[in-house]
DRENLUMVO-930608 format. One record per residue (C-alpha): x, y, z; residue number from 1. Coordinates in steps of 0.001 Angstrom, whole numbers, plus 500000, padded with zeros to 6 digits. Layout:
DRENLUMVO-930608
PT      c1      c2      c3  num
PT       X       Y       Z  NUM
...
***
This chain:
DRENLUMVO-930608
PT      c1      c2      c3  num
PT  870614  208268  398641    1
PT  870295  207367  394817    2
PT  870517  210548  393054    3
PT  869985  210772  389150    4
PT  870706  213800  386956    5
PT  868574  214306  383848    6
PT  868616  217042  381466    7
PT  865401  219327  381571    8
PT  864511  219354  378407    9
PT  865372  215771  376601   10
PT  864961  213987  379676   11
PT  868635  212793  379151   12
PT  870883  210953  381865   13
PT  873983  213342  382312   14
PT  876717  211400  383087   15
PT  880137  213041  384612   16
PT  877891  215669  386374   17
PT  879758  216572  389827   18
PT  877975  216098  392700   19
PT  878409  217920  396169   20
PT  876533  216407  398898   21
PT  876722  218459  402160   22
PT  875958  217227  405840   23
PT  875109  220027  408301   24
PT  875673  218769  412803   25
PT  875129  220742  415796   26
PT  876443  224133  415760   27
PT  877070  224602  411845   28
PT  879774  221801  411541   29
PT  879632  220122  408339   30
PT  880604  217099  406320   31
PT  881294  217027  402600   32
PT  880722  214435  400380   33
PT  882453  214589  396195   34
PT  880952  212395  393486   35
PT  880436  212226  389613   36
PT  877377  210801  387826   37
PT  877786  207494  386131   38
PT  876963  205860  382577   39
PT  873229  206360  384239   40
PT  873347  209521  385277   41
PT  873245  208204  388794   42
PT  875282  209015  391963   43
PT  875343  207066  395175   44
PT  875598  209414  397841   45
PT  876577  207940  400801   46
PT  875321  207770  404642   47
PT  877106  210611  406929   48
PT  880150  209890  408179   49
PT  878900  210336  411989   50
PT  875238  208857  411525   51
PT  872589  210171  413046   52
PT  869822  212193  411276   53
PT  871743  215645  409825   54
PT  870238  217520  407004   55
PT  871538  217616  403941   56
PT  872123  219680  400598   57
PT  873316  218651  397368   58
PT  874735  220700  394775   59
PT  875093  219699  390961   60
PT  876970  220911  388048   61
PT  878193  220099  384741   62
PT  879778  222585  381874   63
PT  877132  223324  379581   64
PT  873818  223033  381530   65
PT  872620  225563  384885   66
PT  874104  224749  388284   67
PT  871801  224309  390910   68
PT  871394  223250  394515   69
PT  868663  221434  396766   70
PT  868324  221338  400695   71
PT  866864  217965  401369   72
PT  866950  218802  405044   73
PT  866993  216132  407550   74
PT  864716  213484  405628   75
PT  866054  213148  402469   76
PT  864157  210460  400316   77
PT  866182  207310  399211   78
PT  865654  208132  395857   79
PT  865746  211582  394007   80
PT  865344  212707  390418   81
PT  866649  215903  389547   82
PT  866503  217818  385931   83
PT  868907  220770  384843   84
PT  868648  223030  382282   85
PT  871451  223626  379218   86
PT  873119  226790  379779   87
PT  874228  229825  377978   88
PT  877881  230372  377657   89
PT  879360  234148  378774   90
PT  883842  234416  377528   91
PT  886206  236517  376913   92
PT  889450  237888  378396   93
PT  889852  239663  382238   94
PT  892490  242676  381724   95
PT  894360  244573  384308   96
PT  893828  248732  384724   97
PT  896772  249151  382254   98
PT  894514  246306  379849   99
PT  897107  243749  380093  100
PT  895719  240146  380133  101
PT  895882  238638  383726  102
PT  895958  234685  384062  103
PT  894682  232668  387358  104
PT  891383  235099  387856  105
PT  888565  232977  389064  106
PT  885254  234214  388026  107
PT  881858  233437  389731  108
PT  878872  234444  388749  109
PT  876269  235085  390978  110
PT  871958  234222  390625  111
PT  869721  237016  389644  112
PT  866634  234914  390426  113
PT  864394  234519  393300  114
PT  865282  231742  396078  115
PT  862780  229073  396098  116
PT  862424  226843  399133  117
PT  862339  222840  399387  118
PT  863131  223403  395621  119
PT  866131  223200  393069  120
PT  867757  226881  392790  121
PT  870413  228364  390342  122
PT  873669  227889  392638  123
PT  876913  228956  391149  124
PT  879060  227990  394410  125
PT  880694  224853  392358  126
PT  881121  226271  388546  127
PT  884395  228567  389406  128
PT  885851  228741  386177  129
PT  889986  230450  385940  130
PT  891347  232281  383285  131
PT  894409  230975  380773  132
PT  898012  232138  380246  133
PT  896111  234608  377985  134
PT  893476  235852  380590  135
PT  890938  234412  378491  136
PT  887689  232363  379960  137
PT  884804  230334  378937  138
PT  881849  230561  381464  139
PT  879651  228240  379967  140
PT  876522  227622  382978  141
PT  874427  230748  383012  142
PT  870285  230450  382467  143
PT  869169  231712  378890  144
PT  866488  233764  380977  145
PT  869095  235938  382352  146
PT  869316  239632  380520  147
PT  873086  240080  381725  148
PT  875250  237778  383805  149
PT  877085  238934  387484  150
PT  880363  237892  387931  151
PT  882791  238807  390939  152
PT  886592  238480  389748  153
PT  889284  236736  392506  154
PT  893100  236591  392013  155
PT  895513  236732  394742  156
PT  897186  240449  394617  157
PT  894381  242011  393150  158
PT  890765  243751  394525  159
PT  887824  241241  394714  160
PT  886270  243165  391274  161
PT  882509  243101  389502  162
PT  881610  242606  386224  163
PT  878282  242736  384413  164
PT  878181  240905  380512  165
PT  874847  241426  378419  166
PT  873688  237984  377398  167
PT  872410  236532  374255  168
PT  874331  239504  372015  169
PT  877746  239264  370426  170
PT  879835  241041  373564  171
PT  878628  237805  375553  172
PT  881074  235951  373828  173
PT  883703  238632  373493  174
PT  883850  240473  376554  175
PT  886593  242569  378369  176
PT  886464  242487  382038  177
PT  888590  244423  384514  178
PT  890092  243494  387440  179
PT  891418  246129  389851  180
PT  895199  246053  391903  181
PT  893080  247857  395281  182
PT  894720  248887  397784  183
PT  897465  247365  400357  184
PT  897602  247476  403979  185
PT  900812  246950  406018  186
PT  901588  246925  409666  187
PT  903119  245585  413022  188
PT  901378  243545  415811  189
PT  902878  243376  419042  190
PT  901978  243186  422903  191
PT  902020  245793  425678  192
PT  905275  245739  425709  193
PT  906044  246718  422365  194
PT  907390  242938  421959  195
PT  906769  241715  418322  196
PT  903873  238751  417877  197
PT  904956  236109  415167  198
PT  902153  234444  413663  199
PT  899520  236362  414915  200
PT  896605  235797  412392  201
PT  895590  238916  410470  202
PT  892294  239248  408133  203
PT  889856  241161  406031  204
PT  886820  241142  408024  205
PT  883476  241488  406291  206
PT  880242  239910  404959  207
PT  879812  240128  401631  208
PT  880321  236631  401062  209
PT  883419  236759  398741  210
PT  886679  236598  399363  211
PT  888286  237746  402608  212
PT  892083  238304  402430  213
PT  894162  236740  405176  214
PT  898246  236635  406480  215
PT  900091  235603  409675  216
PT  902381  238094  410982  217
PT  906367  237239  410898  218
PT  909279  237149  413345  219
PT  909226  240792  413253  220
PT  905355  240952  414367  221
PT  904860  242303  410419  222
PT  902268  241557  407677  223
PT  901071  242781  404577  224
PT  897477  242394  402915  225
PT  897070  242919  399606  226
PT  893851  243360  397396  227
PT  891243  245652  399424  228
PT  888724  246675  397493  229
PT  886597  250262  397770  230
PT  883958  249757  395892  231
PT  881519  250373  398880  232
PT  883318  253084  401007  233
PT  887319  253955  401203  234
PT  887584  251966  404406  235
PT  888532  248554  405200  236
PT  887720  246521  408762  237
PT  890831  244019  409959  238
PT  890462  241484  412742  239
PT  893852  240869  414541  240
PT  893950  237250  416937  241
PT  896666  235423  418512  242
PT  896880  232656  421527  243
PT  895882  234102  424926  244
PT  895543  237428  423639  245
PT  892699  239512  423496  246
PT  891670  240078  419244  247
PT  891032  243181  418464  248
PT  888654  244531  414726  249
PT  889673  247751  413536  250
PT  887964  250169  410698  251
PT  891339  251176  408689  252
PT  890852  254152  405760  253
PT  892238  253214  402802  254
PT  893530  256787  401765  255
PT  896599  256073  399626  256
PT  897890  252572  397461  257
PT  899713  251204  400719  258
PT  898064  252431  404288  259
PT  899406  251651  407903  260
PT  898133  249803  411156  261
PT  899923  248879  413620  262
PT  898062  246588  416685  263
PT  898765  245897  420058  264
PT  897200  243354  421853  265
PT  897024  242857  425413  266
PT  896697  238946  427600  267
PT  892904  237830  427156  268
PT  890769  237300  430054  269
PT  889958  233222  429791  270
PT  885942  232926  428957  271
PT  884997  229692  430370  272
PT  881419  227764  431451  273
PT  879389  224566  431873  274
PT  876205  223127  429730  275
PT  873877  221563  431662  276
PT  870707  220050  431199  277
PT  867485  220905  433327  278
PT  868673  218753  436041  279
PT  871712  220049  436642  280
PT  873688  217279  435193  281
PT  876304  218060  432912  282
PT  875951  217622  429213  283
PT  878954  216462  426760  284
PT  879354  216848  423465  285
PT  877562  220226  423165  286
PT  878897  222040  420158  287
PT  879993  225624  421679  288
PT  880321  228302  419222  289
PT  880169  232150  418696  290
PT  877248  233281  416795  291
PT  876447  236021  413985  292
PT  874145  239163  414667  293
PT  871293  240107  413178  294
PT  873385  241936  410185  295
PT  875459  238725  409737  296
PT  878355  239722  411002  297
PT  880906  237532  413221  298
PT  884239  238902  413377  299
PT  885876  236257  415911  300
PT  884852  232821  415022  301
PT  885272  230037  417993  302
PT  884290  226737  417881  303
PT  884445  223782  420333  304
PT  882509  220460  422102  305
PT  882216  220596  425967  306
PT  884410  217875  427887  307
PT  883252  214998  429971  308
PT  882304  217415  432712  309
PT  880146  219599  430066  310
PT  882685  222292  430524  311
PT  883806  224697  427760  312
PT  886794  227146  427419  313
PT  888411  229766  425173  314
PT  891589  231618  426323  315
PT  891387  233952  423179  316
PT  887898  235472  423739  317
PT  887003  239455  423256  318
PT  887023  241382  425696  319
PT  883500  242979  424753  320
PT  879887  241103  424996  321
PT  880089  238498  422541  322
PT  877198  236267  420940  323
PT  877470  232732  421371  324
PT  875219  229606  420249  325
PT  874838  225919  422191  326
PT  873337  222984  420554  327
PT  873026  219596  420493  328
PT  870542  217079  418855  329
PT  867730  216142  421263  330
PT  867791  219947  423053  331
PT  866341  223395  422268  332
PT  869124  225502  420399  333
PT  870149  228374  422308  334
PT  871491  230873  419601  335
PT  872319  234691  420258  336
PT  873285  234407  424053  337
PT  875460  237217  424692  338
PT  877998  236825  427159  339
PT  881304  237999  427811  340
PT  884863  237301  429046  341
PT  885407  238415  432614  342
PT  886525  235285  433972  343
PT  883593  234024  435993  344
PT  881941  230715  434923  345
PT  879041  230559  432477  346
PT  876423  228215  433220  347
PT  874307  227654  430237  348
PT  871088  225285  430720  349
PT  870125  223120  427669  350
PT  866577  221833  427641  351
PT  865204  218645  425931  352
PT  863058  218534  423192  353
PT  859834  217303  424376  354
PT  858969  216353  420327  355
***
């Protein structure tokens, strides 16, 4: 697809704009795809690596002018024109609880607008900017229309933090933002036995859609997480995996700086099936995955393709009804099928399209 950048108000061919093209497959699996603009504000974005027919969105940015992203879906034209607007810039310096400068925050800011569909949106997912040696930042991609600007502050060590800058006034170019140490959570995972688990995986689980701290335990079965955040409620959830044992998500209060929880997991029960289509014929290739609920959350995330046979396995499942998705192109999706682990064999029927 020949895409060309122009700015929205001069009609002017950006060139050096990045480009993000994103494939989406079966089953949420995507493909991504990094360009720049040329001399002609053009980029050549190129077939997907896998063929077929998968949709597509494309993200744009470039300092100094509104970030914004398209879905093109699964017939994107051959040829598209797209037009951003310049930008108004938020900076100044991200200090610690003490007010001590703190280098390597990333900032983000996030839309305040209404989501449009089939049409260009403000999307800040690629403009990340990271403050200096100084803690000092220049965020220079925010829509003149906007009263104050969002931003959430990252570092490693610290509390995912908020910010909120007035825009258009003198503090937009001189503000003092705050990020915050959190709180810490330490513990010990081992088995029934009391035997320690080394690199067990060990994360923040939640849906907010920032970051979500994550460790592997070591020879000793121990980790430590730091950076929780409270802004929401003094607790934190924490999703504990490891091979051929069963995961476990626990609700931990965060009452003091460091807090305690210790895990122990016990030998998963192997969940296992078959896709097959109407026939009874066995279908490869079908992208086997768990699934989100209706709130968004998916605290165990499994993904595979069934074999030659159209069978599927997992020997690290949860021991509690879990919701899973099938798909392949051609066949109805079958998203939200709950199922659990109990060791019998699953036999999920895919359908074909008829259109």
């Amino acid at each position: 697809m020949r895409l060309q950048v122009l700015t929205g108000d001069t009609g002017q061919r950006l060139e050096g704009a990045t480009v993000r093209a994103a494939y989406f497959y079966a089953g949420g699996r995507g493909e991504r795809h990094e360009l720049l603009t040329d001399q002609f504000g053009v980029a050549a974005i190129p077939e997907a690596n896998e063929g077929g027919d998968p949709g597509m969105n494309v993200f744009v940015s470039i300092p100094g002018f509104v970030p914004v992203a398209i879905g093109l879906g699964r017939n994107a034209p051959a040829e598209y024109v797209l037009k951003i607007e310049p930008a108004a810039l938020v900076a100044g310096v991200v200090v610690d609880e003490e007010g001590q400068p703190v280098s390597g925050v990333i900032l983000q800011a996030s839309p305040n607008e209404d989501y449009k569909s089939g049409q260009p949106n403000t999307d800040f997912q690629t403009t990340k900017v990271e403050t200096d040696a100084a803690g000092r930042f220049r965020y220079p991609y925010l829509p003149h229309s906007y009263e104050e600007a969002r931003f959430a502050l990252t570092r490693d060590g610290y509390a995912v933090s908020h910010a909120v800058v007035p825009m258009e006034k003198s503090e937009s170019v001189s503000a003092i933002l705050v990020i915050k140490r959190g709180y810490a959570v330490a513990g010990r995972v081992t088995d029934a036995w009391g035997n320690p688990i080394f690199g067990a995986s060990v994360k923040e689980f939640h849906n907010y859609g920032h970051r979500k701290l994550a460790t592997e335990t070591d020879w000793n079965g121990e980790f430590l997480l730091l950076g929780f955040s409270s802004e929401y409620e003094p607790t934190a959830e924490i999703t504990v995996e490891a091979h051929s044992m069963t995961p476990q998500l626990r609700k931990i209060e965060l009452l003091q700086s460091t807090n305690v929880a210790n895990f122990s997991l016990t030998n998963a029960t192997l969940f296992r099936g078959r896709v097959l289509d109407e026939f009874g014929q066995p279908i490869a290739g079908v992208a086997c995955r768990t699934d989100s609920d209706n709130q968004g959350r998916q605290p165990f995330r499994w993904f595979t393709h069934t074999d030659a046979q159209g069978c599927f396995e997992w020997d690290s499942a949860p021991a509690e009804p879990t919701l899973f998705w099938f798909e392949l192109d051609g066949y109805e999706v079958i998203r939200d099928r709950l199922l659990t682990a109990n060791g019998s064999d699953h036999e999920i029927t895919l359908v074909r399209k008829t259109k």
